[in-house]
C-alpha positions as CSV (number, residue, x, y, z in Angstrom):
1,X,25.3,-22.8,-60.6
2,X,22.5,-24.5,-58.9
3,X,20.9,-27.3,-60.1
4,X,18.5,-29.7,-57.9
5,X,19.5,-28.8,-54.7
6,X,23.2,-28.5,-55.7
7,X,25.6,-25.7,-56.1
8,X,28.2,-27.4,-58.5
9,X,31.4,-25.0,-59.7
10,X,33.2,-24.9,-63.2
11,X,36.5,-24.2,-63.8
12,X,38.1,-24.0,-67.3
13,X,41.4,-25.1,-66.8
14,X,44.5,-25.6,-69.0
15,X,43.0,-29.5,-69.1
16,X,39.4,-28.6,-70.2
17,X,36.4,-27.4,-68.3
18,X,36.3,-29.6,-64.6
19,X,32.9,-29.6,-62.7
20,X,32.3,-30.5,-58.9
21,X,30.5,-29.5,-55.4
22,X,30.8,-25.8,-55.2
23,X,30.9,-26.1,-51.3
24,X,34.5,-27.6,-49.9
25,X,33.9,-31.1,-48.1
26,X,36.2,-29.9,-45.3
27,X,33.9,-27.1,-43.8
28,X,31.7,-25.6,-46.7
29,X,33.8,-22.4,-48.1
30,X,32.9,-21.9,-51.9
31,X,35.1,-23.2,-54.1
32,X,34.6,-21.0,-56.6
33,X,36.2,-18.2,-54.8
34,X,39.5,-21.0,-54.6
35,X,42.2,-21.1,-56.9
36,X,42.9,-23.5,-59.7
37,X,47.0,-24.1,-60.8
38,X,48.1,-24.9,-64.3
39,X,48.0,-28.7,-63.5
40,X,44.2,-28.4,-62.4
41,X,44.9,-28.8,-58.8
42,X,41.9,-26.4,-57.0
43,X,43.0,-24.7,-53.4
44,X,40.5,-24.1,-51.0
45,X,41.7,-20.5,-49.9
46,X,39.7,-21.2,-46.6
47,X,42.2,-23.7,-45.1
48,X,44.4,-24.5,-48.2
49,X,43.5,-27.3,-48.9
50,X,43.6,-29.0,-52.8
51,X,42.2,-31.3,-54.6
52,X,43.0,-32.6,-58.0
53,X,40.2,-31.6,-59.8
54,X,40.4,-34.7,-62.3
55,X,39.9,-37.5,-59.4
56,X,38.5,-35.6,-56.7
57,X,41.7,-36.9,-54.5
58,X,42.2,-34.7,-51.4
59,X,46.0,-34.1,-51.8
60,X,46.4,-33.6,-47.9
61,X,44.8,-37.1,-47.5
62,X,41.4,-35.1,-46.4
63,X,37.6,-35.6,-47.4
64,X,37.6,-36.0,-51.0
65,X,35.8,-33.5,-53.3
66,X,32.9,-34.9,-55.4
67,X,33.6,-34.1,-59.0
68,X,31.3,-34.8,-62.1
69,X,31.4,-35.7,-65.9
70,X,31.7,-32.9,-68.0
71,X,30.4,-32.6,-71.9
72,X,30.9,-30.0,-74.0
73,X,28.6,-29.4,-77.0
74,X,29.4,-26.5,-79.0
75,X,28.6,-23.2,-76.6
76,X,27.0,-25.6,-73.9
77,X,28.7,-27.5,-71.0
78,X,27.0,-30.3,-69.6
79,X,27.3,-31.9,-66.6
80,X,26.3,-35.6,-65.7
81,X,24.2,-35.7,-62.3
82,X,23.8,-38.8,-62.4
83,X,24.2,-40.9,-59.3
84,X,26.7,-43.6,-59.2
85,X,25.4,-47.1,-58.3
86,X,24.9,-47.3,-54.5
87,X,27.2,-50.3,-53.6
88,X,29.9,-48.0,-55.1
89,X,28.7,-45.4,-53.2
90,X,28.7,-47.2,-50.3
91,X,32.4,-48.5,-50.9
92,X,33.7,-45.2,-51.3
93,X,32.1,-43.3,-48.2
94,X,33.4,-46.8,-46.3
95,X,37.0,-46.3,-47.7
96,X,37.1,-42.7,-46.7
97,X,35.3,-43.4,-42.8
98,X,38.5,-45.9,-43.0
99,X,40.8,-42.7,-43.9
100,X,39.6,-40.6,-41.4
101,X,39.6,-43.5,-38.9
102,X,43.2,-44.2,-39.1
103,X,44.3,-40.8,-38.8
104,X,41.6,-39.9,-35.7
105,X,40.1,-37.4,-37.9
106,X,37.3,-36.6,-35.3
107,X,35.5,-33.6,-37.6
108,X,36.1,-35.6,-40.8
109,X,34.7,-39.1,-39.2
110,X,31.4,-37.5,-37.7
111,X,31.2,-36.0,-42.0
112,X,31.6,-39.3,-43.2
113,X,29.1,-41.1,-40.8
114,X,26.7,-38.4,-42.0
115,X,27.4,-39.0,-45.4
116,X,26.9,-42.9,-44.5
117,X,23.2,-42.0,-43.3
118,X,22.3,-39.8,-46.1
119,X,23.2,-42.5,-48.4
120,X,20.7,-44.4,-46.7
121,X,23.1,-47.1,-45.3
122,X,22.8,-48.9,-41.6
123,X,24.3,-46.3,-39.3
124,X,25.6,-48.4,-37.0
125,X,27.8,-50.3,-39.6
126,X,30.1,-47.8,-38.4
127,X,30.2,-49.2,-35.1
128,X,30.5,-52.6,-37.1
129,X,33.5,-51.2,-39.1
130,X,35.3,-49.4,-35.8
131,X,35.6,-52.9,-34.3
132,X,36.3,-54.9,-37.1
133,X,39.6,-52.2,-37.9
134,X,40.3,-51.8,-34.7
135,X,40.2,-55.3,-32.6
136,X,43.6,-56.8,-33.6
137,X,45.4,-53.3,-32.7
138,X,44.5,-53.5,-29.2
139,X,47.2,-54.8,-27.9
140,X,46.1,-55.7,-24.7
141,X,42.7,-56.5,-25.5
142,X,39.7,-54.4,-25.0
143,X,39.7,-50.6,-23.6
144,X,37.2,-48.2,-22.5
145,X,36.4,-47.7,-26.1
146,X,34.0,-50.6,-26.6
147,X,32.8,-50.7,-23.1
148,X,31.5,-47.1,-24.2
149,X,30.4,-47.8,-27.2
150,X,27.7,-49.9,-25.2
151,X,26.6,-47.2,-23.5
152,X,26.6,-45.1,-26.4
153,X,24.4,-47.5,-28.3
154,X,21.8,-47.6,-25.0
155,X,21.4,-43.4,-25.8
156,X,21.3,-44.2,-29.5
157,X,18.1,-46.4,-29.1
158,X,17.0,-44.3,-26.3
159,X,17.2,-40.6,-28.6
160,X,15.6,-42.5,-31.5
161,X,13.8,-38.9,-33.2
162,X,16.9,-37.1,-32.5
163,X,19.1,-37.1,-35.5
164,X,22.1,-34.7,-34.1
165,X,22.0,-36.8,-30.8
166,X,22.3,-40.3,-32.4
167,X,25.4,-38.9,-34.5
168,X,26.9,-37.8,-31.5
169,X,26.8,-41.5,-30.4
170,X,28.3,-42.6,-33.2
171,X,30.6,-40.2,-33.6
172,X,31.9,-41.1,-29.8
173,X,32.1,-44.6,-30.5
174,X,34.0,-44.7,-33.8
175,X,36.5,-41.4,-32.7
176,X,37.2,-43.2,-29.6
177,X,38.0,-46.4,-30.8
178,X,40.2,-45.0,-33.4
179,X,42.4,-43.0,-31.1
180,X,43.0,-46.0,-28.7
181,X,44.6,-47.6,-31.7
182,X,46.0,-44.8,-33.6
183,X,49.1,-45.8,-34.9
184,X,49.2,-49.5,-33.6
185,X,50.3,-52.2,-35.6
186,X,48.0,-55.2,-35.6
187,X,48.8,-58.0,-32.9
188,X,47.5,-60.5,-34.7
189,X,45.4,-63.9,-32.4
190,X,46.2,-67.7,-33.0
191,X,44.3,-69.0,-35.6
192,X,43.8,-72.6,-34.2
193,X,40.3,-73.8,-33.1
194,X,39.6,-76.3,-30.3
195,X,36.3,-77.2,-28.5
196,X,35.2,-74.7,-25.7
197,X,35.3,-76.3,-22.5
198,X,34.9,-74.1,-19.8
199,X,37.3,-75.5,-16.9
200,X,39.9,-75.7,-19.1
201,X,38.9,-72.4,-20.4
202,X,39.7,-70.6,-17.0
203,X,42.8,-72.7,-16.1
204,X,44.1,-71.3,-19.5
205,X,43.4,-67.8,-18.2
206,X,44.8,-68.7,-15.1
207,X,47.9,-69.2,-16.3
208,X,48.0,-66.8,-19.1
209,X,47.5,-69.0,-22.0
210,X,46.1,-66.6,-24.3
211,X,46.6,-69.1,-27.5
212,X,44.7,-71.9,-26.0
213,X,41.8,-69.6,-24.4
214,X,41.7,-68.2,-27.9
215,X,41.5,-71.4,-29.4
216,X,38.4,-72.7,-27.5
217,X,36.6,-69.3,-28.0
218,X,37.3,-69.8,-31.8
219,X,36.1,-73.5,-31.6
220,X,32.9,-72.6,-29.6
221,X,32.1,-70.3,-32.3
222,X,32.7,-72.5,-35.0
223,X,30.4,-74.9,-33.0
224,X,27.7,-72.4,-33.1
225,X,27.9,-71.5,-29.5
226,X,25.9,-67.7,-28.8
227,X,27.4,-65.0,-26.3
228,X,24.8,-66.6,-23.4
229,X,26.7,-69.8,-24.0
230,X,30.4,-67.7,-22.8
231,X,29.2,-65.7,-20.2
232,X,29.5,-67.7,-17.1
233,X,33.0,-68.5,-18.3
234,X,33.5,-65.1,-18.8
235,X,32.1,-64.0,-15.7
236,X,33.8,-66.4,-13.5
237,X,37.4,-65.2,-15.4
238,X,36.7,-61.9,-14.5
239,X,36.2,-62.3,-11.2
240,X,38.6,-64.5,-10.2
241,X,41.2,-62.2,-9.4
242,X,40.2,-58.3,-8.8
243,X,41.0,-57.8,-12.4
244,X,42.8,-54.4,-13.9
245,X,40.4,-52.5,-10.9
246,X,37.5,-54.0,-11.8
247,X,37.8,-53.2,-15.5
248,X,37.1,-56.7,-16.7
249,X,33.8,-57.4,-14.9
250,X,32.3,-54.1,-16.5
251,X,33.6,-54.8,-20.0
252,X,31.9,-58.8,-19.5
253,X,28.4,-57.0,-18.8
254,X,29.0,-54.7,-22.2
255,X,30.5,-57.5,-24.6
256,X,26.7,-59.3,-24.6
257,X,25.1,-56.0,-25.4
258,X,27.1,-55.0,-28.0
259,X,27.0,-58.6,-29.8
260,X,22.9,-58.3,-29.0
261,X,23.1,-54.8,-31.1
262,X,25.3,-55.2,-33.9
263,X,25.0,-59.0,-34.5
264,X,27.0,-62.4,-33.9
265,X,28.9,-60.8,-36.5
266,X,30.9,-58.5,-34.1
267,X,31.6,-61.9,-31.7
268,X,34.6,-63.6,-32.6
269,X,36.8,-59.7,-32.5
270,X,35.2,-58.6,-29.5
271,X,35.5,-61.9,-27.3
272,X,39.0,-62.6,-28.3
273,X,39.9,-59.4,-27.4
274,X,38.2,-59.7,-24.5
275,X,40.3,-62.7,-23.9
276,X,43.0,-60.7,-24.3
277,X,42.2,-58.8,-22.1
278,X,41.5,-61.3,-19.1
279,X,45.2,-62.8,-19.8
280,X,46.8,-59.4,-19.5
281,X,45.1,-57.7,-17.0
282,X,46.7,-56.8,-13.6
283,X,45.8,-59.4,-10.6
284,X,45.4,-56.4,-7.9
285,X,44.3,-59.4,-5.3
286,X,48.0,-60.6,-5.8
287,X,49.7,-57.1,-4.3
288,X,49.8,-56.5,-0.9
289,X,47.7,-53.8,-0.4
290,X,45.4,-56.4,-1.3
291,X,46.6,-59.4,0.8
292,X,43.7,-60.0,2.9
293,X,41.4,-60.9,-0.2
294,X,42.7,-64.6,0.0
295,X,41.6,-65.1,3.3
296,X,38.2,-63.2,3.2
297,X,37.0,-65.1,0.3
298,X,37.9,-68.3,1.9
299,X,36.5,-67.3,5.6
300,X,32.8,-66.2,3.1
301,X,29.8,-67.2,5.2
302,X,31.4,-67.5,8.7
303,X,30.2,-64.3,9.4
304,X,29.2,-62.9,12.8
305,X,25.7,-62.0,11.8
306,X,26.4,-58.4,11.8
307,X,23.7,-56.5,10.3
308,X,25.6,-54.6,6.9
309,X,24.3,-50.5,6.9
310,X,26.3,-48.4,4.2
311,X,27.9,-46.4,7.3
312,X,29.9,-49.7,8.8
313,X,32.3,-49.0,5.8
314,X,32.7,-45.2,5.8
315,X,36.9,-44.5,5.6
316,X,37.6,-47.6,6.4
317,X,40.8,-49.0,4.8
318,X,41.1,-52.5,3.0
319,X,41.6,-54.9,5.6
320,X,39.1,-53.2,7.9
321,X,36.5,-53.2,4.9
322,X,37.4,-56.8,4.1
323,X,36.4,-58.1,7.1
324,X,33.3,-56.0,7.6
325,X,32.2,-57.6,4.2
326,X,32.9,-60.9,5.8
327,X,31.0,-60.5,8.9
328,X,28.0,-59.2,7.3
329,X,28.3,-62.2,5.0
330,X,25.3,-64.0,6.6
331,X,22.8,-61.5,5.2
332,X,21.7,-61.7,2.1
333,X,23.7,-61.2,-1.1
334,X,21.2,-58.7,-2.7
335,X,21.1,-56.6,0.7
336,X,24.7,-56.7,1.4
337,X,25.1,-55.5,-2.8
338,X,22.5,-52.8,-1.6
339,X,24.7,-51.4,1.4
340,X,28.1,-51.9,-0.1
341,X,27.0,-49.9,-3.3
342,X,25.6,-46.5,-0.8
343,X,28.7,-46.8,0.5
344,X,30.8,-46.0,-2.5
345,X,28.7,-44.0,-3.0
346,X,29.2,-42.1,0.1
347,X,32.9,-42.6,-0.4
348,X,32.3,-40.8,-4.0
349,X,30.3,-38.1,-1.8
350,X,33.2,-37.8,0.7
351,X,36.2,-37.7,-1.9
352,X,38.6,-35.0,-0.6
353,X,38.9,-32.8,-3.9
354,X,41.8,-31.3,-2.6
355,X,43.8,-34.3,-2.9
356,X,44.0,-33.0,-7.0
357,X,45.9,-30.3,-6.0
358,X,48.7,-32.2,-3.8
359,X,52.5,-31.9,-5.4
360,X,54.7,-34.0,-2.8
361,X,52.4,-37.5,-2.9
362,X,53.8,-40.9,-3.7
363,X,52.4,-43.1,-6.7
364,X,49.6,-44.4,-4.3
365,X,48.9,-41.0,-3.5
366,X,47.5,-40.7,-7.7
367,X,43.9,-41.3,-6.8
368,X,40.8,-39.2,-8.3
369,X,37.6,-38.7,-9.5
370,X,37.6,-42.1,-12.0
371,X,39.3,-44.1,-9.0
372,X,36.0,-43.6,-7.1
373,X,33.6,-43.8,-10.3
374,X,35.1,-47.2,-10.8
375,X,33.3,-48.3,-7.8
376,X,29.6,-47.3,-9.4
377,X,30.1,-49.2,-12.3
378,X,31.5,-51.7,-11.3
379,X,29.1,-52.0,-8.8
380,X,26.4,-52.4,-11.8
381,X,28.2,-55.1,-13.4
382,X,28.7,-56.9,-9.9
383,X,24.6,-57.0,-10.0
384,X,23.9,-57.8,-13.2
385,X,26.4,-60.7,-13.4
386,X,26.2,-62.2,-10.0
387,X,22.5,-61.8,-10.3
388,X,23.0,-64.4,-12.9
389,X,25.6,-66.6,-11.7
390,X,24.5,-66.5,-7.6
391,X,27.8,-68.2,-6.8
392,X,30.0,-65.3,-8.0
393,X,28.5,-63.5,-5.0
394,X,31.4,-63.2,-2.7
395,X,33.9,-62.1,-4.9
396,X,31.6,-59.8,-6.3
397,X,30.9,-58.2,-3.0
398,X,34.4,-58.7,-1.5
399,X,35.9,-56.2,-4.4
400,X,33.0,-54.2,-4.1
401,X,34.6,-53.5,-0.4
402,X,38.3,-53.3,-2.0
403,X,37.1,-50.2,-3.9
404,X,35.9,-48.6,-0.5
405,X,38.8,-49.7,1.1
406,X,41.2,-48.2,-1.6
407,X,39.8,-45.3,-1.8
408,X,38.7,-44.3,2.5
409,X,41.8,-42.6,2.8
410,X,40.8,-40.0,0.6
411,X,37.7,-39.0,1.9
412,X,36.5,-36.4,4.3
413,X,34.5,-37.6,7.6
414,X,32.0,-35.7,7.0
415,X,29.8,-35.4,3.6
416,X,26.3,-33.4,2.3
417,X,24.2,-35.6,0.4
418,X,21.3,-32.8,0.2
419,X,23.3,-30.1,-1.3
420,X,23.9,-32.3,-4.2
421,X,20.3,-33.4,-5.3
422,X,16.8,-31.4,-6.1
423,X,13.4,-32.4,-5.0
424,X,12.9,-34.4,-8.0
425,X,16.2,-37.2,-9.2
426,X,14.8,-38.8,-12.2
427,X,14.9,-34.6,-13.4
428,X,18.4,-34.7,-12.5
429,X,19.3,-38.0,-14.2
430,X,17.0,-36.5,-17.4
431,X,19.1,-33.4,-17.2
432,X,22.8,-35.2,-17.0
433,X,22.1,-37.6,-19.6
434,X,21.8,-34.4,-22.0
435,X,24.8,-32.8,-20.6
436,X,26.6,-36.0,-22.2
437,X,25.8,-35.4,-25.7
438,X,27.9,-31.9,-25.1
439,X,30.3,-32.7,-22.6
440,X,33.2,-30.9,-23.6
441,X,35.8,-33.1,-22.3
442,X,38.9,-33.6,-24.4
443,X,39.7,-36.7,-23.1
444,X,38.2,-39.5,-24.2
445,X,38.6,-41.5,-20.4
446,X,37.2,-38.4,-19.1
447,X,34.1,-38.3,-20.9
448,X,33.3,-42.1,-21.1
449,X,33.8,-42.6,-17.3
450,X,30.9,-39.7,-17.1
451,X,28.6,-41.9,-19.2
452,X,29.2,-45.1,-17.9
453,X,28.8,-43.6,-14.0
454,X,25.8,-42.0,-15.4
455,X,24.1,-45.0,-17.0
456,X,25.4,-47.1,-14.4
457,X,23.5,-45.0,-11.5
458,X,20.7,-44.3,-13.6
459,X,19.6,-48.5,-13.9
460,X,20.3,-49.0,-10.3
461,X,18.1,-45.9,-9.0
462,X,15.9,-47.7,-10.2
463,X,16.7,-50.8,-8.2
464,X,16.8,-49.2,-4.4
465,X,14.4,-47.1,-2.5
466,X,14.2,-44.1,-2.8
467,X,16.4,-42.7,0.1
468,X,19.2,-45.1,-0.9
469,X,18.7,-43.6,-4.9
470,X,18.8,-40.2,-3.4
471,X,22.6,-40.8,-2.3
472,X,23.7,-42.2,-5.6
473,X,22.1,-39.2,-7.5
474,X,23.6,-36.6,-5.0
475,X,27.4,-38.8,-6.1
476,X,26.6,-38.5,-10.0
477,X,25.9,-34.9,-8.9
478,X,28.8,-33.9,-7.5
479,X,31.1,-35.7,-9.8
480,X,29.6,-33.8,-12.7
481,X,29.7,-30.6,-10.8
482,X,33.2,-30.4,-9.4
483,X,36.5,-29.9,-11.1
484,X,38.0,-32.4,-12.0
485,X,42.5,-32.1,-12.8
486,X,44.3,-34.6,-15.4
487,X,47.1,-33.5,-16.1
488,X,49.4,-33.3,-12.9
489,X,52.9,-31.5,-14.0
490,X,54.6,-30.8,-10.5
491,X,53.4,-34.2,-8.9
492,X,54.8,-36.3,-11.9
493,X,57.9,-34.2,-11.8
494,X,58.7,-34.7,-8.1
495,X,57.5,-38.7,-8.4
496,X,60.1,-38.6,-10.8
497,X,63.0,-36.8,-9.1
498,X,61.6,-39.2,-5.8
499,X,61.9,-42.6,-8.1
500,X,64.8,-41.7,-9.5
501,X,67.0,-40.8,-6.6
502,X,66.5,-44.3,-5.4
503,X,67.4,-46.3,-8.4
């Protein structure tokens, strides 16, 4: 029957007459074309799925089925509408988002986030849940799942009127979250609080001291320190080594928008993970592919007043871009930025695609699209940070060149900037932000490196002229255009054979 909007089905079972939605919460077949057993258990004949018609419990741990008071007064069967109370309602659409969360349901969570919003509850308390039952299951600290749920948030605010679009960012966050922490245990944080002092904030990073960096963070937020109050700290941890390839920078410029969006509420979880993530993070300045950063840092204004143009660093390797950065060191720190960013650009431009389809390469050899993304966005968060702290210049700049150095020997010498761009790049950038909201990518890393590149470029087009944008554009372009391989079967088999054969 249909009553106010509703289609609600009866059943007269062995247990009495059982009402409750006629539509199934997994995908909308009609229950009353399922099948109720003796113990009033209804199947869903679509996808077999039941639910115990007295509770409305989904008995394959599913979306539960909303069922309703029946009364039965002589030849009439009534049925109680009536709504429950909206905190319980609220509890019990929370409780099930949790379900669904812990078992990376990714159809069921965008249902209950829906289900959250026609309630009439804050959307982005699902964000607020995601961190708060995720944060202590990270087990090295923050991933690319709350880094992107920054940038979801920016096209959240940005697609305001568009309710399918604004899901989608939700739904991104929270199902990414959840499967970066699908079936971890908790790994829980020291509990003790200390005053945040910032020296002896970065010497306990420097040596790994999670407990004690923990400890001041705790304490400054007990003290009623604000996000503004971390970030130099931050900042200057994240760049004193060239952190987990430039991960740690990038994830310092998205902590303060995230705690600026959700509230101080989301602060303590997502800086002491971030913590976390500082102590554990690889120190790539520290291998010896890197071995030159040492010295370049220190040699940092002694340059030979060489005048820095993006082509002084095309395929050129680390050392060679090392000291290019150095001896353009003179100019200024915004112009060498400027220069430095084309090139990785150019380098993103230049990126021999056919290296996806090598077999006999060593470990090194594993370099693609992401590898030369990296240097975009991190290039972003090298502006925006060291635009704030000026003295975090060089190392900002110096492992700007490490990603153009890292990545030369996979480019071609020769590159088409034109053939990736129209007359008009703020269409282009229009038209790959809606490819986002449908990008068809399976994998999570996959589709959050296209939206942080994207975003990325998009806020520094807007920071170069125009022939400079032009290049970044035609890289966004080409990267969204151009096949792009994960999954490498013959290469990791012969790396293995190769590793093993030497053990």
């Amino acid at each position: 029957m249909r009553v106010a909007g509703k289609q609600i089905a009866l059943f007269n079972t062995s247990e009495g007459i059982r009402a409750c939605d006629n539509r199934c919460p997994h995908e909308g077949y009609p229950l009353s074309q399922g099948s109720v057993s003796n113990n009033c258990i209804l199947t869903c004949n679509w996808h077999n799925w039941k639910f115990d018609l007295n509770t409305g419990e989904n008995l394959y741990g599913g979306d539960k089925l909303r069922t309703y008071p029946v009364a039965v007064r002589g030849d009439e069967v009534w049925v109680d509408l009536t709504e429950l109370p909206y905190a319980e309602r609220y509890a019990g659409v929370v409780n099930n988002l949790h379900a669904a969360f812990n078992d990376h349901s990714y159809d069921r969570i965008g249902r209950e986030i829906a289900r959250l919003i026609r309630l009439g509850g804050d959307p982005l308390d699902a964000l607020r849940l995601a961190i708060d039952w995720s944060w202590q299951r990270m087990e090295f600290g923050w991933t690319h799942a709350y880094a992107g749920m920054a940038d979801w948030l920016t096209l959240y605010d940005e697609f305001f009127d568009d309710d399918e679009l604004q899901l989608v960012c939700l739904l991104e966050s929270t199902g990414h979250t959840a499967f970066d922490v699908l079936r971890e245990r908790e790994y829980p944080f020291a509990e003790e609080a200390t005053a945040f002092d910032e020296p002896a904030f970065l010497a306990a990073i420097e040596i790994e001291d999670e407990a004690a960096a923990v400890a001041m963070v705790r304490g400054g937020l007990r003290d009623g320190l604000q996000f503004s109050d971390f970030e130099r700290a931050f900042a200057h941890a994240a760049l004193a080594h060239y952190n987990a390839f430039g991960h740690s920078l990038i994830y310092v410029t998205k902590v303060g928008n995230l705690i600026r969006r959700l509230g101080h509420e989301v602060a303590e979880p997502l800086l002491l993970s971030l913590v976390r993530e500082f102590v554990y993070a690889a120190r790539e300045d520290k291998i010896p592919e890197f071995k030159c950063y040492a010295s370049a840092l220190a040699d940092w204004g002694k340059g030979s007043g060489i005048v820095p143009t993006a082509d002084r660093w095309h395929r050129r390797g680390i050392d060679t871009a090392l000291s290019t950065t150095v001896a353009c060191s003179g100019a200024k720190p915004e112009t060498l930025y400027r220069e430095l960013l084309v090139a990785n650009a150019i380098s993103m431009l230049s990126y021999n695609i056919s290296q996806q389809d090598k077999v006999h390469v060593s470990v090194s050899g594993n370099v693609g699209w992401l590898d030369f993304s990296h240097g975009l966005t991190f290039a972003n968060a090298v502006r925006k940070q060291c635009t704030r702290f000026p003295e975090l210049w060089p190392q900002g700049l110096l492992q700007m060149a490490c990603f153009n150095g890292r990545n030369a020997a996979f480019t071609t010498p020769e590159y088409d900037a034109a053939c990736w761009i129209s007359d008009d790049i703020k269409n282009d950038l229009r038209k790959i932000t809606r490819q986002l909201f449908d990008h068809g990518q399976d994998e999570y890393i996959v589709s959050i490196h296209l939206l942080k590149t994207a975003l990325a470029i998009r806020e520094e087009v807007r920071e170069l002229p125009a022939h400079q944008g032009e290049v970044l554009v035609a890289a966004l372009n080409r990267f969204v255009g151009s096949p792009l391989k994960r999954k490498h079967t013959r290469r990791t088999a012969f790396q293995s054979l190769q590793f093993v054969a030497k053990e």
